[in-house]
VOPAGU-2260 file (C-alpha; in pm, 1 decimal, decimal comma):
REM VOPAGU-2260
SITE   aa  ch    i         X         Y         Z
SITE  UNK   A    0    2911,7   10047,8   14609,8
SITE  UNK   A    1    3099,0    9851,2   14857,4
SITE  UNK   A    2    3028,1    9548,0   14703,8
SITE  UNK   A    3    3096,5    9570,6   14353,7
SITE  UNK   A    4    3420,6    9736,9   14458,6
SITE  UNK   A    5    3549,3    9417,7   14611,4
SITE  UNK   A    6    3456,0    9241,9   14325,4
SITE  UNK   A    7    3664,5    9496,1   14081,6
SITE  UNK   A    8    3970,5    9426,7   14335,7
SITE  UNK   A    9    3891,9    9024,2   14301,6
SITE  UNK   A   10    3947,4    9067,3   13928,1
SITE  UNK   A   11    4242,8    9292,3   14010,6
SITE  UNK   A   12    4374,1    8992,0   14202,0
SITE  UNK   A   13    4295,0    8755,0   13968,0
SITE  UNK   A   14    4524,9    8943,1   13674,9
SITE  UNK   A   15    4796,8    8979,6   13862,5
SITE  UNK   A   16    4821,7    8579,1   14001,8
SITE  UNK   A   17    4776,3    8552,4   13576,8
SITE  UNK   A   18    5080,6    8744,2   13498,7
SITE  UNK   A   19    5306,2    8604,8   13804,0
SITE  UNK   A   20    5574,2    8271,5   13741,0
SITE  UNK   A   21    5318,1    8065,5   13633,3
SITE  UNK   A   22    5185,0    8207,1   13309,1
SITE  UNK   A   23    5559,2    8237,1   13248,9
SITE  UNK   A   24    5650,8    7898,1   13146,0
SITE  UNK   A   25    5426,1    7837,1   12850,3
SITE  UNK   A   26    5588,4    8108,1   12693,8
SITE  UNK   A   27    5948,3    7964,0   12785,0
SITE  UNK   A   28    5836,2    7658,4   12595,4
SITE  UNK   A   29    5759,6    7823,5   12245,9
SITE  UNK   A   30    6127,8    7959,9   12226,0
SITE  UNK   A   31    6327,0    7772,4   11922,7
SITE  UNK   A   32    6525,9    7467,8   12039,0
SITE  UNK   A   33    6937,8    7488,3   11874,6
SITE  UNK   A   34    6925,0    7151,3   11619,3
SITE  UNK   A   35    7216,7    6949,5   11671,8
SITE  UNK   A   36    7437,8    6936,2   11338,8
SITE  UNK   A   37    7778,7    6757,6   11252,0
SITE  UNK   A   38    7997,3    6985,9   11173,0
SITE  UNK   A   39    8359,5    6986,6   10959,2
SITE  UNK   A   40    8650,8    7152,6   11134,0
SITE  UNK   A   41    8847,3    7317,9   10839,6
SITE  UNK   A   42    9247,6    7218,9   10880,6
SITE  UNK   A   43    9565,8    7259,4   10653,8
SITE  UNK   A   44    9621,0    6912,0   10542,4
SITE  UNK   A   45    9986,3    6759,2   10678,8
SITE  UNK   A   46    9979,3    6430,9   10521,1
SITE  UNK   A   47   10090,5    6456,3   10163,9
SITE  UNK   A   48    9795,6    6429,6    9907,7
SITE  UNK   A   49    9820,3    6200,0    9632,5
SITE  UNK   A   50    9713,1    6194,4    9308,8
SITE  UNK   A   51    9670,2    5876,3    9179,6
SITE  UNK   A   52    9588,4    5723,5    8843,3
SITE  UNK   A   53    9578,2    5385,8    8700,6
SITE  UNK   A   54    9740,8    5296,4    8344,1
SITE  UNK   A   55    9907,1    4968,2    8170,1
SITE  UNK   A   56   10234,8    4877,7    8136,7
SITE  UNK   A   57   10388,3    4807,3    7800,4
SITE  UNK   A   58   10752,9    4751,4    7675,6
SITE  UNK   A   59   11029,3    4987,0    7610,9
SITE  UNK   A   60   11078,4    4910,7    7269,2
SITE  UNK   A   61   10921,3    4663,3    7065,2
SITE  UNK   A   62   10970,8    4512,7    6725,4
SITE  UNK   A   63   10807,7    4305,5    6450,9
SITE  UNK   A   64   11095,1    4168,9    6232,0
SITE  UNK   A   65   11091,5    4043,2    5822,0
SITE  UNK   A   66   11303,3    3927,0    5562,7
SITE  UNK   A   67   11297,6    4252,9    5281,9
SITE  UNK   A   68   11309,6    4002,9    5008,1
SITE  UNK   A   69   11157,6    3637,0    4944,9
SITE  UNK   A   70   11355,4    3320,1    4974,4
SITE  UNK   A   71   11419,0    2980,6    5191,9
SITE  UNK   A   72   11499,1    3042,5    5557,1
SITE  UNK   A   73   11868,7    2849,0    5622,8
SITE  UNK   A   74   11935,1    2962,2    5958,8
SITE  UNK   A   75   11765,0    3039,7    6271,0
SITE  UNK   A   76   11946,8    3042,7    6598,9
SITE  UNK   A   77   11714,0    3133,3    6840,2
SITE  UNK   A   78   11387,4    3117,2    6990,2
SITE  UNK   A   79   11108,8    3208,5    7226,9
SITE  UNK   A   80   11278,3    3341,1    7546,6
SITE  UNK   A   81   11631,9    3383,4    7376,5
SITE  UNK   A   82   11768,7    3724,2    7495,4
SITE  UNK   A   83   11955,8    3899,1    7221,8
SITE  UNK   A   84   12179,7    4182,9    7209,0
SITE  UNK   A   85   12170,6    4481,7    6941,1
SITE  UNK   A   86   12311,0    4329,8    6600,4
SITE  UNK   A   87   12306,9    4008,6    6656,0
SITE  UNK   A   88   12210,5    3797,7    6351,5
SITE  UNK   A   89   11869,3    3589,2    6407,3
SITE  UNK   A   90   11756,0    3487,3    6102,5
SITE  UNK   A   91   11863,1    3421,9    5713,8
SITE  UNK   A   92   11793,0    3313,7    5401,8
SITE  UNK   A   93   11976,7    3111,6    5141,3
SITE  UNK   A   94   12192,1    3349,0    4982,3
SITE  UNK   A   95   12374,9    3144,6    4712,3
SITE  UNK   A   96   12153,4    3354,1    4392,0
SITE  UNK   A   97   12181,7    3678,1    4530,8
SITE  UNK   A   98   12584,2    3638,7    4599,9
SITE  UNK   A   99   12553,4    3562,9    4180,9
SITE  UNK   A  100   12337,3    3870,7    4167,7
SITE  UNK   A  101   12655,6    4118,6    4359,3
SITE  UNK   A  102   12881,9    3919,4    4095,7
SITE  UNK   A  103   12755,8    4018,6    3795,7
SITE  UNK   A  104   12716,8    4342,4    3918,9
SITE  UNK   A  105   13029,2    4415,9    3973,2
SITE  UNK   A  106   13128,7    4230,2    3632,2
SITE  UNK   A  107   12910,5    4562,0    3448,5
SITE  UNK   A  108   13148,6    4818,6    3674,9
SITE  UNK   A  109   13458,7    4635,9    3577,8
SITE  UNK   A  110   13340,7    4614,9    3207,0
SITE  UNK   A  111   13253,4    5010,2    3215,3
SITE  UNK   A  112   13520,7    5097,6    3366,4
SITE  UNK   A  113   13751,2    4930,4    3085,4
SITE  UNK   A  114   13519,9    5113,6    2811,2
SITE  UNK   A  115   13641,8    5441,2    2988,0
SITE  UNK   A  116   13973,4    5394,4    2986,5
SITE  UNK   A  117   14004,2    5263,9    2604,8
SITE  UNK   A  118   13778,6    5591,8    2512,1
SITE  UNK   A  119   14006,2    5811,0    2727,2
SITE  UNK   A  120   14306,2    5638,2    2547,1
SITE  UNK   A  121   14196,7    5706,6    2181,2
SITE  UNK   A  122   14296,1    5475,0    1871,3
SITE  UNK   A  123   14557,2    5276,0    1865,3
SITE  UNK   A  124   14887,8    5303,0    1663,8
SITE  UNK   A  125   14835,7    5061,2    1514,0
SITE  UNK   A  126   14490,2    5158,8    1382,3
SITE  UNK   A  127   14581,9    5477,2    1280,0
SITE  UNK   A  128   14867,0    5349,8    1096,4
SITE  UNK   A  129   14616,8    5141,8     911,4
SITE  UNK   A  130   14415,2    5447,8     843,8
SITE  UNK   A  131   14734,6    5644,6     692,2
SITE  UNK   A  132   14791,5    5379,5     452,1
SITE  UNK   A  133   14420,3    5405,1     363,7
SITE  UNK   A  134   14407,0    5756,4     280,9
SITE  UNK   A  135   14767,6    5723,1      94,9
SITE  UNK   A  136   14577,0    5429,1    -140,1
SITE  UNK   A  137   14266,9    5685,6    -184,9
SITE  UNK   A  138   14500,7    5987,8    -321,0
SITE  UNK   A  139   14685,4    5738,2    -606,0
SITE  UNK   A  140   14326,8    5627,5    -658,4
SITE  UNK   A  141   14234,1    6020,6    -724,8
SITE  UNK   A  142   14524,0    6112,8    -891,1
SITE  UNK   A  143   14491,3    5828,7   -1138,0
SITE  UNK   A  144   14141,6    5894,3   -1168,1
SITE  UNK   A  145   14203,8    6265,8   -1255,7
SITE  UNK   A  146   14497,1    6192,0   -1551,4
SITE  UNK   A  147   14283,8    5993,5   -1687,7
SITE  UNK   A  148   14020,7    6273,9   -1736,9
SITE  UNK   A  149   14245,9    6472,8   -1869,3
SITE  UNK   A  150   14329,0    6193,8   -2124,1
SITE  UNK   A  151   13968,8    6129,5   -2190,4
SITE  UNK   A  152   13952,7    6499,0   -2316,4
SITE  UNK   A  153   14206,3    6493,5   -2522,2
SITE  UNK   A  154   14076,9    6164,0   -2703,2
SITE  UNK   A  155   13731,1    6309,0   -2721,0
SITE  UNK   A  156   13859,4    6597,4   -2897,2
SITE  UNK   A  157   14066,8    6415,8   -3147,1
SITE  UNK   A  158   13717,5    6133,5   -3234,1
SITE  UNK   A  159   13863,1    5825,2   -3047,2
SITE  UNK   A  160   13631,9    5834,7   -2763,9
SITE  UNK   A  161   13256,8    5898,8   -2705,7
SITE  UNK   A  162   13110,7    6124,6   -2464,7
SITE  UNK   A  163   12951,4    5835,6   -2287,2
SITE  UNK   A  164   13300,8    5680,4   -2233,7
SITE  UNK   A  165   13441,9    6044,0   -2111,4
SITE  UNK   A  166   13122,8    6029,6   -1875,2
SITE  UNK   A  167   13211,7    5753,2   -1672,0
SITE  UNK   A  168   13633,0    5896,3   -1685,2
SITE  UNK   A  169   13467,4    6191,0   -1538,8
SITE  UNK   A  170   13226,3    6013,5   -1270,2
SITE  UNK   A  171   13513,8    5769,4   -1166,6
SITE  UNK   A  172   13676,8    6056,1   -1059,5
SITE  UNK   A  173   13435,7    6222,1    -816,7
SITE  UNK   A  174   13394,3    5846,7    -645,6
SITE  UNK   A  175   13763,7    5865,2    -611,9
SITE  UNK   A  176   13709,6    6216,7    -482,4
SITE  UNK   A  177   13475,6    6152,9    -221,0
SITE  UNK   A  178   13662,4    5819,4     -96,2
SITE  UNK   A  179   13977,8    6030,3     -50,6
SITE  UNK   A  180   13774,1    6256,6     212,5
SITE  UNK   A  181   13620,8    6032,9     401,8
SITE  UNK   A  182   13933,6    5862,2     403,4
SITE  UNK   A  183   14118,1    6177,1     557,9
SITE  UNK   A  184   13829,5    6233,9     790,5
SITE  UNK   A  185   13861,1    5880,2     967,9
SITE  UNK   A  186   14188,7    5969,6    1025,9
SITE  UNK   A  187   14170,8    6318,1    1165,3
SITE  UNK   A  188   13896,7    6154,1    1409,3
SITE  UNK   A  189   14152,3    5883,1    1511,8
SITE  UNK   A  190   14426,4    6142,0    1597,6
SITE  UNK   A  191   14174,6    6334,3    1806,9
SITE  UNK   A  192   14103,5    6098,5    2043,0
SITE  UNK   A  193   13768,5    6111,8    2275,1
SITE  UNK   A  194   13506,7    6359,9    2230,2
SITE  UNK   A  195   13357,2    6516,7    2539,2
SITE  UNK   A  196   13038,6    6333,6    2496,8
SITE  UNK   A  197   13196,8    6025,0    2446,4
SITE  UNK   A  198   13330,6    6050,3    2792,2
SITE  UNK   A  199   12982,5    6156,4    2935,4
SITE  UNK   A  200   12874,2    5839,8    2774,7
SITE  UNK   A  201   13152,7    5631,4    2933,4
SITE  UNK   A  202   13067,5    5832,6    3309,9
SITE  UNK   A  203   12722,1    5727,1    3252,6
SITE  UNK   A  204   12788,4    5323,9    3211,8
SITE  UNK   A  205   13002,7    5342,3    3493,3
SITE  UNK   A  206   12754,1    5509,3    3746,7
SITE  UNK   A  207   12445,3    5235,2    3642,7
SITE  UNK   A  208   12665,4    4984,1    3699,0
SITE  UNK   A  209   12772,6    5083,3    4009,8
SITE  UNK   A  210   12400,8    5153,6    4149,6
SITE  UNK   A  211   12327,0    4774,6    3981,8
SITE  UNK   A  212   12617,0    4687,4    4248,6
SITE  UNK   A  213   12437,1    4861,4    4551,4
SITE  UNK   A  214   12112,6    4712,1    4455,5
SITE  UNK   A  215   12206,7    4390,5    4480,4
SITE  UNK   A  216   12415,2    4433,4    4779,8
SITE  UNK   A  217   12141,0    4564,8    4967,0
SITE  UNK   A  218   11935,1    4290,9    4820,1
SITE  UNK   A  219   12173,5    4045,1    4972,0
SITE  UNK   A  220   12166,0    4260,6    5306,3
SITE  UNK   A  221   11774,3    4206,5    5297,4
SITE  UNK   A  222   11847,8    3798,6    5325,4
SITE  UNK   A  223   11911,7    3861,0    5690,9
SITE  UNK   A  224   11717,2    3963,7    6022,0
SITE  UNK   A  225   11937,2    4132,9    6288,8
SITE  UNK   A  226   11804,6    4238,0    6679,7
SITE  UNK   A  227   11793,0    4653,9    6625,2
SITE  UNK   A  228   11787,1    4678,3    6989,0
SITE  UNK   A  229   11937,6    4412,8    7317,3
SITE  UNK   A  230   11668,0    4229,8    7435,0
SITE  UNK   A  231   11415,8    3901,5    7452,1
SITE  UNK   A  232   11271,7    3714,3    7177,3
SITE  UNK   A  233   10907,6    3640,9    7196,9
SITE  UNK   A  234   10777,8    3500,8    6917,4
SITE  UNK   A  235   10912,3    3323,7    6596,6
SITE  UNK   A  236   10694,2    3229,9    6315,6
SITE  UNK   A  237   10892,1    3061,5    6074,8
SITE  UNK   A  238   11104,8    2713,9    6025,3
SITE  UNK   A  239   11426,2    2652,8    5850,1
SITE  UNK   A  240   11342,1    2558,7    5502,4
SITE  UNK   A  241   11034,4    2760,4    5506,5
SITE  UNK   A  242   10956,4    2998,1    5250,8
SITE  UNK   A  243   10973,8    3331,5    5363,5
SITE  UNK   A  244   10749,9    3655,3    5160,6
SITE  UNK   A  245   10912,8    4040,3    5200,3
SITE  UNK   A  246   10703,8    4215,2    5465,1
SITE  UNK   A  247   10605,9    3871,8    5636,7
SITE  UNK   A  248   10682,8    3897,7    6025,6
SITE  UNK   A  249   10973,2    3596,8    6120,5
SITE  UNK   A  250   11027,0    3704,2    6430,6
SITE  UNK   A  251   10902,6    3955,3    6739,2
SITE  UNK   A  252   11125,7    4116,5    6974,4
SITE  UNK   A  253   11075,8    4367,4    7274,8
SITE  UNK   A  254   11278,7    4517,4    7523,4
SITE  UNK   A  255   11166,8    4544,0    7889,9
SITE  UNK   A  256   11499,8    4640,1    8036,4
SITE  UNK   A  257   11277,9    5001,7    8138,3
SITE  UNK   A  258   10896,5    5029,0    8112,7
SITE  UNK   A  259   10656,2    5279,2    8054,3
SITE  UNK   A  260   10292,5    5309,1    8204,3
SITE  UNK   A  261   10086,2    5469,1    8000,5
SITE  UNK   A  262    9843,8    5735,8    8147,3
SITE  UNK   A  263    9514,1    5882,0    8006,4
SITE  UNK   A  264    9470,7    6201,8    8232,5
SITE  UNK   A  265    9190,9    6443,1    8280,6
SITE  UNK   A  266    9199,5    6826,2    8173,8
SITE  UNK   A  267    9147,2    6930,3    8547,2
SITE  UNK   A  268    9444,7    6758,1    8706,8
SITE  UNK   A  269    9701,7    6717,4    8372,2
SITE  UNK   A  270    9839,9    7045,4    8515,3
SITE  UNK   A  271   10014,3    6815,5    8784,8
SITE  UNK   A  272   10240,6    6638,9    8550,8
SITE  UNK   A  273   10533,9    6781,0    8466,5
SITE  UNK   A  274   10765,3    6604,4    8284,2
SITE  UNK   A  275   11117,4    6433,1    8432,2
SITE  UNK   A  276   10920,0    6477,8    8783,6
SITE  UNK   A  277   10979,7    6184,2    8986,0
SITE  UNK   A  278   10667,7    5948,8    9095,9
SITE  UNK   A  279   10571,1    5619,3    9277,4
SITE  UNK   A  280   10417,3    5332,1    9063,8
SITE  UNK   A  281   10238,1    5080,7    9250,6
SITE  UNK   A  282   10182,9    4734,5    9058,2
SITE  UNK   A  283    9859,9    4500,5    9143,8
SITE  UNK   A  284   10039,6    4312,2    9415,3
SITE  UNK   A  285   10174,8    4637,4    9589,6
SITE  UNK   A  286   10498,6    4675,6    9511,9
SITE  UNK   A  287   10624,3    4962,3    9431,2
SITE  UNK   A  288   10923,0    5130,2    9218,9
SITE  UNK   A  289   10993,3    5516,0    9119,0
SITE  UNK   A  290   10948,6    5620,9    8823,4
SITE  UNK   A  291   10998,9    5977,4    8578,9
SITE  UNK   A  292   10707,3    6126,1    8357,9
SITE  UNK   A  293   10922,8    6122,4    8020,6
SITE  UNK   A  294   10617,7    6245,4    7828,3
SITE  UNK   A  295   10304,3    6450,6    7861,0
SITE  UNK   A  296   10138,3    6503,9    7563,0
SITE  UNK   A  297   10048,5    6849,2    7479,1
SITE  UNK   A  298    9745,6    6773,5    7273,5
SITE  UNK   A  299    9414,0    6605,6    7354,6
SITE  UNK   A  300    9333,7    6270,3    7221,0
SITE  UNK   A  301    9051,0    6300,4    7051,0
SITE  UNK   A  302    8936,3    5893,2    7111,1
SITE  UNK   A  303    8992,5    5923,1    7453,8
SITE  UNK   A  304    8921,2    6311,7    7505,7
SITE  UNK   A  305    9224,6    6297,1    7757,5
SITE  UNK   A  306    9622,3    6366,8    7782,1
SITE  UNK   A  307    9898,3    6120,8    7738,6
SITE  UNK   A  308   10105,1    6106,7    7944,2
SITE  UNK   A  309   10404,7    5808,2    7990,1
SITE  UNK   A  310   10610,8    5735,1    8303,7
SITE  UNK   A  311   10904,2    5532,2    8234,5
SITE  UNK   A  312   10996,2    5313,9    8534,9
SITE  UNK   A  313   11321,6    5108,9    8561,3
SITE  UNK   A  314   11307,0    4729,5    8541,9
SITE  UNK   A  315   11633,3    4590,3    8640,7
SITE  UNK   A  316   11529,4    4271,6    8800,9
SITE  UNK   A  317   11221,4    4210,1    8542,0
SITE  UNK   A  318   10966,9    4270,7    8780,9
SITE  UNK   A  319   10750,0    4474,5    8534,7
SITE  UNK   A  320   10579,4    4293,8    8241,7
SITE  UNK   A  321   10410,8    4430,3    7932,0
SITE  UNK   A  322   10002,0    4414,7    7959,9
SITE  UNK   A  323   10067,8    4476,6    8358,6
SITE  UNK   A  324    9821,5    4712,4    8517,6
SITE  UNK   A  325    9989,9    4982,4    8771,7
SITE  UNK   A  326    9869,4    5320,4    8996,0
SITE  UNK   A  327   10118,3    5608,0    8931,6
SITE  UNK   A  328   10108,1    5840,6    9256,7
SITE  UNK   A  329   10248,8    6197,2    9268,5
SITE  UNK   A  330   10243,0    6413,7    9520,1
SITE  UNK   A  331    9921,4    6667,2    9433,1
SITE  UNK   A  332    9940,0    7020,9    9489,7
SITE  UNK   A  333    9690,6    7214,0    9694,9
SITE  UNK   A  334    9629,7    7593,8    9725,5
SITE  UNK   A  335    9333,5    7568,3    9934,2
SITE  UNK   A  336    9137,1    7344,7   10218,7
SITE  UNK   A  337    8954,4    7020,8   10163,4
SITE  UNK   A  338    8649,5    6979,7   10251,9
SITE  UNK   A  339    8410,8    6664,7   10223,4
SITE  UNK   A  340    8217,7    6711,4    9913,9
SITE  UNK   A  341    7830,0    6710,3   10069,3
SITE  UNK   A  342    7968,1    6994,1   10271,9
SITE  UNK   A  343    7964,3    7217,6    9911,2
SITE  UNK   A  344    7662,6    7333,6    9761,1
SITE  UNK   A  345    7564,5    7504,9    9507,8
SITE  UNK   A  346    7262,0    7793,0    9461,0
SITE  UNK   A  347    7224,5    7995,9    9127,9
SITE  UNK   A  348    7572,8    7839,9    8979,8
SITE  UNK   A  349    7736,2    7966,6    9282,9
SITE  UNK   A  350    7942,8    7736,9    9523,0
SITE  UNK   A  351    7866,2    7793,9    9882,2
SITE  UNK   A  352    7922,9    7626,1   10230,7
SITE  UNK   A  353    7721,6    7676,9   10554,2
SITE  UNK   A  354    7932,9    7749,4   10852,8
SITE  UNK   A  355    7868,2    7753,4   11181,2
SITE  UNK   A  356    7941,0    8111,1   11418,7
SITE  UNK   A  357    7852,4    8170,7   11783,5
SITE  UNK   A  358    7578,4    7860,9   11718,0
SITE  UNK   A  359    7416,2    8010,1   11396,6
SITE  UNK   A  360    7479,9    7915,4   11037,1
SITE  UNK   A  361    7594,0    8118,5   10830,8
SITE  UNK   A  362    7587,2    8096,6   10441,1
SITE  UNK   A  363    7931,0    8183,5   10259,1
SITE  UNK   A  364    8013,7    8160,3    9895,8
SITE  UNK   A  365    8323,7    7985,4    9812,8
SITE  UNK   A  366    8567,0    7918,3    9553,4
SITE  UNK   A  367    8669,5    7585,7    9462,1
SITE  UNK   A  368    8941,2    7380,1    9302,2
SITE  UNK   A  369    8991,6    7021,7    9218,4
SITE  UNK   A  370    8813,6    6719,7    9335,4
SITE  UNK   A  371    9019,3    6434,8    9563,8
SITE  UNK   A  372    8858,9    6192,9    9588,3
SITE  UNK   A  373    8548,1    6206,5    9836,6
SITE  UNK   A  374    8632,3    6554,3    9871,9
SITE  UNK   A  375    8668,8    6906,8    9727,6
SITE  UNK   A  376    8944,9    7135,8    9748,5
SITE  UNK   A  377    8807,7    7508,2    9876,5
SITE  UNK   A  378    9040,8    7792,9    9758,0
SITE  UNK   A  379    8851,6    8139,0    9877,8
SITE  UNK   A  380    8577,0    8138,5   10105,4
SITE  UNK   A  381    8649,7    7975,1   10431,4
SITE  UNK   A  382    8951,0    7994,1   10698,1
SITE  UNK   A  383    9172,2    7737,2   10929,1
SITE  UNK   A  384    8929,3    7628,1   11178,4
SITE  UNK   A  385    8637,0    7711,7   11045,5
SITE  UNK   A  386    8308,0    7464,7   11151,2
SITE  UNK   A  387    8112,3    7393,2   10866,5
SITE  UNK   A  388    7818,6    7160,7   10837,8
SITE  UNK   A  389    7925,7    6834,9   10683,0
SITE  UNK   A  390    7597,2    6741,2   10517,4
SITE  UNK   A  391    7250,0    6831,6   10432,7
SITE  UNK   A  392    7306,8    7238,8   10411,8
SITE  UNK   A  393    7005,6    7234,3   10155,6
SITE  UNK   A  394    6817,9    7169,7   10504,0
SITE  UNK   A  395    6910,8    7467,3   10661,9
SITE  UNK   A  396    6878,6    7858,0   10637,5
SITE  UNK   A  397    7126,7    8163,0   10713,4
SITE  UNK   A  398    7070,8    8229,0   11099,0
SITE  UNK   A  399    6930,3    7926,1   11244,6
SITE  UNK   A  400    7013,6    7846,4   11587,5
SITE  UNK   A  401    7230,5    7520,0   11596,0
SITE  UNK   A  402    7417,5    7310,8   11829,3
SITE  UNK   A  403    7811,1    7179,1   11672,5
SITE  UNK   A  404    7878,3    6833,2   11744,0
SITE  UNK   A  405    8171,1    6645,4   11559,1
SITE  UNK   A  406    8525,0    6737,2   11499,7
């Protein structure tokens, strides 16, 4: 009995000297080690953000300019480089058949106005004096005509005449008749004066003529090219003594006293141009001049599936030439925190960061905005100072022990 009671204290012993400090550590070693991460401190940006896009630089105002009707050129002062000002003349034709063309023109108005005048007047005195005498030679013709009927009766009666002869007494009479009323009827006509209609008529001459006149002016007109707008001559096609065809370009102007840079613009940022805001544009070799958004189209194109948008720029010294590229910067607005981009993720078409609290991570939905670059604009979600892993969150789960390092 004694001795297998020592040997139930030996194994006593033996448990306890198991469970002391040294069957400890083992156990000290299978407790999770924190993984060091790199982590994003969240901060209200300072520095102004800028949105930048690139675009090309044409001309104010440009023109292709023709002769409007065909002919030989006779004069053409100036040339590539020649700097113009609005209606100056550039180019003409020979004019010396078109001058002949405004001439005779204005020979029909002349002519129709005359024709007007005489039909307003009426007849002449003398004419219807003429006419008086007419009818007064008519009524001796009648009343001759008529006694001798009346003699031709009385003959017939009696045997000396036939009834042939009495006939033609009788039909000489009528002609005499008739040629007595006409007679009277030219006359009341010339006393009258103009009918109503004949005046319409007379109106009617006059206004052709006159738009014959205007033609032919304009035609004349067309003989020359002058600048629409102050500015530099670029190109000129033609000679003196060529032949020049309506619609054929002579000459090509443009004006590059301003500029526009022409902008295609996404759907998610063309909310930051407003129009007469003021911006920077930034040319290839860096520098730069301000400019105003004069117009941001409010449709899509549908080549391009973007906005319009032009930014007219002052060019004073000539800096600026058309074909140019140049970066238009504004100022962007922000209503929330950037973030770098691999620090977003997204899980079930949900956005969501993984921040870091009291050395855990912690999974947190988020809103976002607009991308900048490199980085992502977070409206809802996360808070000024917040740590958030920069990278690889797909690694990690909700709760796991980690150790910040980084900003």
């Amino acid at each position: 009995m004694k001795r297998r009671a020592s040997i139930l204290l030996a194994i006593v012993v033996l448990t306890t000297a198991g469970c002391g400090p040294g069957a400890s550590e083992p156990a000290a070693q299978q407790e999770t080690k924190a993984k060091v991460v790199e982590v994003f401190t969240v901060r209200k940006s300072t520095d102004p953000v800028l949105l930048t896009t690139t675009g090309l630089v044409e001309a104010k105002r440009e023109a292709i300019l023709q002769f409007g009707t065909s002919g030989t050129v006779s004069s053409l002062p100036v040339g590539k480089g020649s700097k113009v000002s609005q209606g100056q003349l550039l180019a003409s034709l020979d004019t010396r058949y078109y001058q002949k063309e405004v001439e005779a023109a204005a020979g029909q108005v002349e002519e129709a106005n005359a024709r007007k005048v005489k039909t307003l007047k009426g007849a002449s005195e003398e004419s219807i004096q003429k006419q008086r005498l007419q009818v007064q030679s008519s009524q001796q013709d009648f009343d001759k005509a008529s006694q001798d009927v009346l003699l031709g009766e009385k003959l017939f009666a009696g045997g000396a005449i036939s009834q042939s002869e009495l006939d033609d007494r009788r039909r000489a009479k009528d002609q005499a008749q008739i040629q007595l009323q006409n007679d009277k009827l030219a006359l009341e006509e010339l006393l009258r004066g103009a009918e109503p209609e004949d005046v319409i008529v007379a109106n009617a001459s006059i206004k052709q003529a006159a738009g014959q006149v205007e033609r032919a002016k304009k035609t004349l007109n067309d003989t020359k090219i002058v600048a629409p707008f102050a500015g530099m001559v670029v190109d000129v096609s033609k000679q003196v003594g060529e032949l020049a065809s309506p619609g054929e370009q002579v000459i090509q102007i443009v004006d590059l006293s301003d500029v526009k840079v022409t902008l295609d613009v996404a759907n998610d940022v063309i909310g930051q141009y407003q129009e007469n805001a003021k911006v920077q544009v930034v040319g290839e070799d860096g520098k730069k001049s301000e400019g105003t958004i004069s117009f941001v189209s409010p449709v899509v194109d549908k080549q391009t599936g973007k906005y319009r948008v032009e930014v007219t720029v002052p060019n004073p010294q000539g800096q600026w030439k058309g074909g140019m590229v140049a970066t238009v910067e504004i100022p962007r607005k922000l209503n929330g925190f950037l973030v770098p981009l691999e620090s977003v993720g997204v899980s079930q078409s949900e956005y969501y960061v993984m921040a870091v609290e009291n050395g855990l991570t912690v999974k947190r939905p988020v809103k976002t905005g607009q991308m900048v670059g490199d980085r992502i604009e977070v409206l809802s979600g996360v808070n000024d100072g917040d740590q958030l892993l920069r990278s690889g969150i797909t690694f990690y789960v909700e709760g796991q022990k980690v150790e910040a390092k980084g900003e």
